[in-house]
C-alpha positions, 0 to 999 in steps of 0.5 A: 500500500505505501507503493500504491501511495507513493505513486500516486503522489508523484503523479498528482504533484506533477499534475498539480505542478503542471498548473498554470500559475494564473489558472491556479490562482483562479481556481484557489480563488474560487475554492476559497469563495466556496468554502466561504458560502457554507455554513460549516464556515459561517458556524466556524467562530474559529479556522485553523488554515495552512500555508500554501506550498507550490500550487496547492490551493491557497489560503490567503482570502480565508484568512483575511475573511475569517480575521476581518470577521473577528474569528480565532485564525490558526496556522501550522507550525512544525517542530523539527525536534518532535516532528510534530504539528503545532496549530499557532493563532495569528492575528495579522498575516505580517506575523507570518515567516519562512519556516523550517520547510522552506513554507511560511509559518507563523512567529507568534507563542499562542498555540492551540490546545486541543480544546480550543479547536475542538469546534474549529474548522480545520482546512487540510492540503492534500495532494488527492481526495476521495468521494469517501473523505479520504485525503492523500498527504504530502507523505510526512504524517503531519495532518494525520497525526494532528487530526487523529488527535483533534475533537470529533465536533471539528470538521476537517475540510479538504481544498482541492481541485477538482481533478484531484477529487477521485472515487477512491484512494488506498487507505489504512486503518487509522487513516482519518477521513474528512467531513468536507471537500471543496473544490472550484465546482462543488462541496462534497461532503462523506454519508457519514461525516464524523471526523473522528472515523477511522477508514475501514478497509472494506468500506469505500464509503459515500459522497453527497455532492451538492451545489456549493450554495447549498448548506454543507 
């Protein structure tokens, strides 16, 4: 299965890569305004974010959104030491600088405990989604690990575009799945969207595809 997974990453960071800068910028654009029309979002008194890397789909007009609307706005921060992902508020987006990764990370010493985002909206970068929820990573473990550990009542949302989105992906037991996914043509969300749910090899899952002005 880690074959299985590898390959697909390489393919999909080519694909991904390939992407006009312009085009990208469009679509993450309509990604983002999409997201902004759910209800998950308008719920969400708070929103914990990343950083883009290469052409994956930005975050920066989430981010204005949720700060101008006076919303707690978290962003990642990895501790090379422990390998582990801390969610770190930011107040401006001036507080943000280049981390350890070579991707911006925030400066300031507010990091949240798990009880401050155990109500959150949680945006997560993937390099493939499937229609069951399940999310493709990077290959480092980072959100796998974080999500495994954050609250059931938060919803982890997944911004893709549309040709990353396939009717399945390999997954593993402790694999988490998400309670959301949107891309610039749709939001979709799992039958059964609890984010806590581990995958089940057997289980191939659901997708409810709505039109994105629809409640998600």
């Amino acid at each position: 299965m880690a074959d299985e997974k590898n390959r697909l990453r390489r393919i999909f960071r080519e694909c991904r890569n390939a992407l006009d800068a312009d085009y990208a910028a469009t679509l993450a654009c309509r990604i983002q305004q999409n997201l902004l029309e759910t209800s998950c979002y308008a719920a969400a008194d708070r929103v914990a974010l990343y950083a883009a890397a290469g052409h994956e789909v930005s975050t920066g007009m989430i981010m204005r959104d949720a700060l101008r609307s006076g919303r707690r706005v978290y962003l990642p921060r990895i501790a090379p030491e422990r390998r582990n992902l801390q969610m770190v508020r930011v107040n401006d987006p001036s507080e943000m600088r280049l981390g350890a990764f070579g991707i911006p990370e925030p400066s300031g010493a507010e990091v949240a405990s798990s009880r401050d985002l155990r109500r959150a909206l949680i945006c997560v970068p993937g390099l493939a989604f499937s229609l069951a929820g399940g999310r493709l990573g990077r290959g480092g473990g980072h959100y796998d690990r974080f999500l495994a550990g954050a609250a059931e009542a938060a919803v982890a949302a997944g911004l893709a575009y549309d040709f990353q989105v396939l009717d399945r992906l390999p997954e593993e037991p402790h694999d988490r799945r998400l309670g959301l996914i949107v891309t610039e043509s749709a939001v979709l969300r799992p039958a059964q969207s609890v984010m806590g749910a581990a995958a089940r090899p057997d289980d191939q899952g659901g997708m409810n595809r709505c039109c994105w002005t629809r409640d998600c």
